[in-house]
NUNUKE-704252 format. One record per residue (C-alpha): x, y, z; residue in three letters. Coordinates in steps of 0.5 Angstrom, whole numbers, plus 500, padded with zeros to 3 digits. Example, Ala and Ser with C-alpha at 12.3 -4.5 7.8 and 13.67 -1.06 7.14 Angstrom:
BEGIN
{{525,491,516},"ala"},
{{527,498,514},"ser"},
end
This chain:
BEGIN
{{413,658,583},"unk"},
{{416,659,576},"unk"},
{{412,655,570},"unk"},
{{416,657,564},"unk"},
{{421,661,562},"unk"},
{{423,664,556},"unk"},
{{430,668,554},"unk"},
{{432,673,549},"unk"},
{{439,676,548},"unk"},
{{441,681,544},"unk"},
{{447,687,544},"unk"},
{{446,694,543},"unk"},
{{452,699,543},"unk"},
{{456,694,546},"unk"},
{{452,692,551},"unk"},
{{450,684,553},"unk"},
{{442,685,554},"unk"},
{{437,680,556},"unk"},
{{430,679,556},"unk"},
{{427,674,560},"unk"},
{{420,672,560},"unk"},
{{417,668,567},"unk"},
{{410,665,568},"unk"},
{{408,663,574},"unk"},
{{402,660,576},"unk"},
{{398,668,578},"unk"},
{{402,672,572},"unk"},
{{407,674,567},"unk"},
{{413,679,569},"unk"},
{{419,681,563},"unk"},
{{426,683,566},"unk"},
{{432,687,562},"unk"},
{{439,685,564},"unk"},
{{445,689,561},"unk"},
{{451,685,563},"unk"},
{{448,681,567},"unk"},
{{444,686,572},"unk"},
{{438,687,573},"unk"},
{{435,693,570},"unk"},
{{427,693,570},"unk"},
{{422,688,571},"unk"},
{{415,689,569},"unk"},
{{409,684,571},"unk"},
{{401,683,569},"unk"},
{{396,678,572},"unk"},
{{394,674,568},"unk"},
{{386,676,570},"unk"},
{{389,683,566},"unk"},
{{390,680,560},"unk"},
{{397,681,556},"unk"},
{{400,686,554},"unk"},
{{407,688,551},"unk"},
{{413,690,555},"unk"},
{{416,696,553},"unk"},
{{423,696,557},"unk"},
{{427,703,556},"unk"},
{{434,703,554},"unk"},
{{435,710,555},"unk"},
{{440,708,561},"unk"},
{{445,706,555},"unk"},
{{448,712,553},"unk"},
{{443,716,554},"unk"},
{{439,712,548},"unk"},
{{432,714,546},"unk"},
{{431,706,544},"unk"},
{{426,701,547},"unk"},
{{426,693,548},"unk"},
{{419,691,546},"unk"},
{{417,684,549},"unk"},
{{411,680,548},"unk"},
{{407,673,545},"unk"},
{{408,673,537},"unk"},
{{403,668,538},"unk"},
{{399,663,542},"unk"},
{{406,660,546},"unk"},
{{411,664,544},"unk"},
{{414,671,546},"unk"},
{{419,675,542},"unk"},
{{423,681,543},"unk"},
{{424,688,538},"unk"},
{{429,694,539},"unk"},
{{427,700,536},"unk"},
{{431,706,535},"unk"},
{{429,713,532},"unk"},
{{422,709,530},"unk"},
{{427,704,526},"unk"},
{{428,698,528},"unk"},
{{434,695,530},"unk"},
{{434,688,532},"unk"},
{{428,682,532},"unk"},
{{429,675,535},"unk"},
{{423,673,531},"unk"},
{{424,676,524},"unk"},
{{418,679,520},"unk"},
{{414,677,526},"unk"},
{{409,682,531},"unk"},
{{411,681,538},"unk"},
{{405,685,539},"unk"},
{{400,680,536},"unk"},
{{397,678,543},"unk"},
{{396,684,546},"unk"},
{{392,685,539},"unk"},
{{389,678,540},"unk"},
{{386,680,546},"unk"},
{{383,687,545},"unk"},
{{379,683,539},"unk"},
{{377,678,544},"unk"},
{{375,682,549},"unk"},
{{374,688,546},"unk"},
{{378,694,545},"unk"},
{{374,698,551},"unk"},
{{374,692,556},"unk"},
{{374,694,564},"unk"},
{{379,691,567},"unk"},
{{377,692,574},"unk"},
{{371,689,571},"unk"},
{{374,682,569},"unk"},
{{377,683,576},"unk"},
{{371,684,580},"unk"},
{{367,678,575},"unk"},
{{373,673,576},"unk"},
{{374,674,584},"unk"},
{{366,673,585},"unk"},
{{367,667,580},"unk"},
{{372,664,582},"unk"},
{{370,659,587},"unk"},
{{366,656,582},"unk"},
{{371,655,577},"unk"},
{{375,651,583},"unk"},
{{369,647,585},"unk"},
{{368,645,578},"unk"},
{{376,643,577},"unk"},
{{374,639,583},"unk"},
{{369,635,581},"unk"},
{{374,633,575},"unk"},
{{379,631,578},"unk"},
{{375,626,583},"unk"},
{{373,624,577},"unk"},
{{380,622,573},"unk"},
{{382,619,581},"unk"},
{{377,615,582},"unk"},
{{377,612,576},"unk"},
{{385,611,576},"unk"},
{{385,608,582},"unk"},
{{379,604,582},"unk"},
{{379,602,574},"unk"},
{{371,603,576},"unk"},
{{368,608,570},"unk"},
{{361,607,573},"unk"},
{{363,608,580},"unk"},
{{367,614,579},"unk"},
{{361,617,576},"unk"},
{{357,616,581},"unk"},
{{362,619,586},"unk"},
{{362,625,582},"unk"},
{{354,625,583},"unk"},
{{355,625,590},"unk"},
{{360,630,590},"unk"},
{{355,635,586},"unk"},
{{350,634,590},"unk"},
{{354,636,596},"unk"},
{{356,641,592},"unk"},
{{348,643,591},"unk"},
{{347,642,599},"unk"},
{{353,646,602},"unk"},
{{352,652,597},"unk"},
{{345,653,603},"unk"},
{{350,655,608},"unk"},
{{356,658,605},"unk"},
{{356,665,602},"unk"},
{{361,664,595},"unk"},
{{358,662,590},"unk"},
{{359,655,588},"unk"},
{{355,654,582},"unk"},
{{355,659,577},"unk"},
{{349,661,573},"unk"},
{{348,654,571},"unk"},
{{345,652,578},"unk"},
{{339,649,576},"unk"},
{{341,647,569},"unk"},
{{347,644,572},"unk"},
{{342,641,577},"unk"},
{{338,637,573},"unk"},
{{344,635,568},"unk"},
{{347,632,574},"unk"},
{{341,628,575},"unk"},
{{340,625,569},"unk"},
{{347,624,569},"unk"},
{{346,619,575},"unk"},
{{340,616,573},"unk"},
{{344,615,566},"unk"},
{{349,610,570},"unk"},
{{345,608,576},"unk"},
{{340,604,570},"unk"},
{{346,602,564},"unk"},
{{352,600,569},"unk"},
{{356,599,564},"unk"},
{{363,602,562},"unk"},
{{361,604,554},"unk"},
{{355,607,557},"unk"},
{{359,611,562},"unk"},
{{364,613,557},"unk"},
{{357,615,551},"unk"},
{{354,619,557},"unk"},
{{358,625,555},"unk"},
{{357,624,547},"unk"},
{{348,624,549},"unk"},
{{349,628,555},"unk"},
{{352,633,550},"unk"},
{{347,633,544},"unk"},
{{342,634,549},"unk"},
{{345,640,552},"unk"},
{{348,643,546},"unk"},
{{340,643,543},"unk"},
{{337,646,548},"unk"},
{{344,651,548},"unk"},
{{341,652,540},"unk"},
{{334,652,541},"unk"},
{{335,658,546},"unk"},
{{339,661,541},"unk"},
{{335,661,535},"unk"},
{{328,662,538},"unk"},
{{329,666,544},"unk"},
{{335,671,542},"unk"},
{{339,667,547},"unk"},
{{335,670,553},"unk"},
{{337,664,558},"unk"},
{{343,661,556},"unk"},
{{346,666,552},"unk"},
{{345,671,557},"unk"},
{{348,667,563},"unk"},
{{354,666,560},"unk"},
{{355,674,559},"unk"},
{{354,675,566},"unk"},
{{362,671,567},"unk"},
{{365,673,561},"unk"},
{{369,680,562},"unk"},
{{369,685,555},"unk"},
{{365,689,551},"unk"},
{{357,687,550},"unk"},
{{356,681,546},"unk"},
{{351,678,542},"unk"},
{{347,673,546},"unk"},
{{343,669,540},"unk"},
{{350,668,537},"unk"},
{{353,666,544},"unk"},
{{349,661,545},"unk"},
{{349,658,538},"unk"},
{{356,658,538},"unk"},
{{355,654,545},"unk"},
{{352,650,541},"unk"},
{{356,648,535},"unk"},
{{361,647,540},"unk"},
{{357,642,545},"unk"},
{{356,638,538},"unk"},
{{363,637,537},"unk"},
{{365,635,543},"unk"},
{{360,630,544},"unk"},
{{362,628,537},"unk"},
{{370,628,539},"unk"},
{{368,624,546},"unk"},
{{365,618,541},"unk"},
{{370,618,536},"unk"},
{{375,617,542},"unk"},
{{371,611,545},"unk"},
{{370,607,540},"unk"},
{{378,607,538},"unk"},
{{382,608,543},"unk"},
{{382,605,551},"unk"},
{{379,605,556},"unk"},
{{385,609,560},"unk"},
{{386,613,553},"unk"},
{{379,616,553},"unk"},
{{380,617,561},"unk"},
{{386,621,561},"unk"},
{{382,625,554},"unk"},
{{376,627,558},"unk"},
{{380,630,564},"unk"},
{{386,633,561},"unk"},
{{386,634,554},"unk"},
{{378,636,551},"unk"},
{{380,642,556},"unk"},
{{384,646,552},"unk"},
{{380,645,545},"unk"},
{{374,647,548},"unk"},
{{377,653,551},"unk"},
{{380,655,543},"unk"},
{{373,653,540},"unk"},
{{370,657,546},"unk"},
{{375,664,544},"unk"},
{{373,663,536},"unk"},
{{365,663,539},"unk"},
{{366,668,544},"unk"},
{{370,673,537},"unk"},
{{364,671,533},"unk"},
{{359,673,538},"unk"},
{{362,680,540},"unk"},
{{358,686,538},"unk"},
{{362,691,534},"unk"},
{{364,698,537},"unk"},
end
């Protein structure tokens, strides 16, 4: 299923050429048309990082010239024509279309294993689903019920479902974090059983955060980062990192999510602050998380 599609034309010695680039839910794939037929087609999985496609326009009068494709940065894709090490065209004037490929690599590290990050996703990955899950139970039962105190305690039973179930199957349903995540749900329904209020219920994030965030920085200032830090490493593919780093990074950014959810709770609506919890500290905890994770990685 497509989710996105970008477009890039251009002419080379008389031909109509286009580069579309298609995301989809599993990868990116890169296609060259010449007068509208298709004349390659590359893809990678997303769990493969990014690459720059290099389409080849040698079928072109027997050109050596290539057609580069790739992000030029964190949403956008462009292409450059090279000919004779010159280039010829550029949809994007003056920008690198290998920029994210680049970004990985220092993200990630210049000698990551891909099977690697494959095999740690693949054992990881039931986790993710679960922790989406809870989320999403979360955001629905609050919507349909308007009720924040009982959506949580849903949620509550739902993890210690989760906590049950994990005794009987063979995935890993819980990450690194299973007895930490344990005793954080507790707190958390003991949180909402005594202060059965909506503002409390929308505050529980900000304490539970503080709370959570010391103990990330204590971690990594008096123990290296040796528990926390350490298990954090275990599910994030690349070179090696510094764990102390990792944790203290961790915890920087816990404080400003616990600070972010109390601005939006004391100036917005109930409905506002709902939709910014489920959707929308996401994507903002996943750039801190990338700045965290180039801080913390160790220098080959």
């Amino acid at each position: 299923m497509e989710i996105w599609s970008y477009f890039r034309p251009f002419n080379f010695r008389g031909y109509e050429c286009l580069v579309k680039v298609t995301l989809t839910f599993r990868k990116v794939s890169s296609s060259l048309y010449v007068n509208e037929s298709l004349m390659d087609e590359q893809s990678m999985s997303y769990m493969e990082g990014t690459t720059t496609f290099i389409h080849s326009l040698k079928a072109l009068d027997k050109s050596e010239a290539h057609v580069e494709s790739g992000y030029f940065n964190w949403w956008n894709t462009g292409i450059a024509v090279i000919e004779d090490g010159q280039m010829v065209y550029e949809s994007h004037p003056g920008e690198d279309v290998r920029y994210g490929e680049k970004l990985v690599k220092k993200i990630y590290g210049e000698n990551s294993d891909i099977k690697n990050q494959k095999d740690k996703w693949r054992e990881n990955k039931y986790s993710v689903y679960a922790d989406l899950g809870l989320g999403a139970l979360f955001f629905t039962v609050g919507k349909i019920t308007g009720d924040l105190v009982f959506a949580t305690m849903v949620g509550v039973v739902a993890g210690l479902s989760l906590i049950l179930l994990q005794r009987f199957v063979k995935v890993d349903l819980l990450g690194g974090f299973a007895v930490f995540g344990t005793i954080m749900l507790l707190i958390s329904g003991i949180f909402s059983l005594i202060l059965q209020d909506e503002y409390w219920v929308q505050m529980k994030g900000t304490l539970l955060g503080l709370m959570i965030s010391l103990v990330f920085f204590l971690d990594g200032m008096f123990r290296q980062g040796t528990y926390f830090g350490a298990r954090f490493e275990r599910y994030i593919p690349g070179g090696a990192l510094h764990q102390n780093r990792l944790a203290i990074g961790m915890s920087f950014t816990g404080v400003f999510g616990a600070l972010s959810n109390y601005f939006v709770a004391e100036n917005f609506s109930d409905d506002f602050w709902l939709t910014y919890t489920t959707f929308l500290d996401f994507p903002i905890f996943i750039v801190l998380f990338l700045l965290v994770l180039r801080w913390s990685r160790k220098k080959s």
